[in-house]
C-alpha positions in Angstrom: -1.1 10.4 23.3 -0.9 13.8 24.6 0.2 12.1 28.1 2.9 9.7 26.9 4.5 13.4 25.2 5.0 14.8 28.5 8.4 15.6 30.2 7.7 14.2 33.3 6.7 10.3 32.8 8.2 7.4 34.5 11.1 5.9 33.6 9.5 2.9 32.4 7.3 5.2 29.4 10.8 7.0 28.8 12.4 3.8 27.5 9.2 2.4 25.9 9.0 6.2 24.0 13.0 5.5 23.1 12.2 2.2 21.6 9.2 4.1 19.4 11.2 5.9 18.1 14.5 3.9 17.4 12.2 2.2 15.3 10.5 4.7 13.5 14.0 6.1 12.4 14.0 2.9 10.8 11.0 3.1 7.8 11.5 4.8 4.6 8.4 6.7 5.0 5.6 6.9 7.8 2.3 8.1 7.4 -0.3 8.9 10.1 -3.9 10.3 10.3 -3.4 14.0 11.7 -1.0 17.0 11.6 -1.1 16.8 15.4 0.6 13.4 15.7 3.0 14.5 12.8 4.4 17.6 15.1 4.5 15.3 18.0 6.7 12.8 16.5 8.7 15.9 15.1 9.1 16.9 18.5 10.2 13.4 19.6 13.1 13.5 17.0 11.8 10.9 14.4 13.9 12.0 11.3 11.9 9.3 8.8 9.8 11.2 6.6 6.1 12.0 7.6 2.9 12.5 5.2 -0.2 13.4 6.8 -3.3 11.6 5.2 -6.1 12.4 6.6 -9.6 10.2 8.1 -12.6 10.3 6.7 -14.0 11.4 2.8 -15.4 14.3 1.6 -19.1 13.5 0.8 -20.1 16.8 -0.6 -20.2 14.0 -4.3 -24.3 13.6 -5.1 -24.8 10.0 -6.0 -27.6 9.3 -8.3 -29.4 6.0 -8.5 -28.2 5.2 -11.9 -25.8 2.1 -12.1 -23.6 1.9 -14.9 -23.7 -1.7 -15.1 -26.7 -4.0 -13.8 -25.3 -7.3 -12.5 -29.5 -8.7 -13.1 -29.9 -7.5 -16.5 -26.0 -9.1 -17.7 -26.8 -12.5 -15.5 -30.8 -12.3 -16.1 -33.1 -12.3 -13.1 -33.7 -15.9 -11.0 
């Protein structure tokens, strides 16, 4: 991505990049994985609003073994 935001890019990527973003003016809101792609569509000129939401979960949560419900013991065993 880093490539397609540079200044000097054939013509061809110029228009294609034009086109992205003609059509991202057009959503009511856009979201997208990472603060980095956020400030480069920012930079293109996208005016649509822009949430970050990140990839990935935190798994710092300790599971335990326990199951709140036990599909066997509601249907019985086969």
């Amino acid at each position: 991505i880093d490539t397609f935001d540079t200044l000097h890019i054939p013509i061809k990527y110029r228009l294609e990049r034009r086109f992205f973003i003609w059509s991202l003016n057009r959503f009511d809101v856009i979201t997208c994985p990472s603060n980095q792609l956020k400030e480069l569509m920012l930079r293109w000129g996208v005016k649509t609003p822009i949430y970050v939401v990140p990839n990935g979960v935190n798994c710092k949560t300790v599971f335990t073994n326990e199951k709140e419900y036990d599909v066997d013991k509601i249907l019985g065993k086969y």
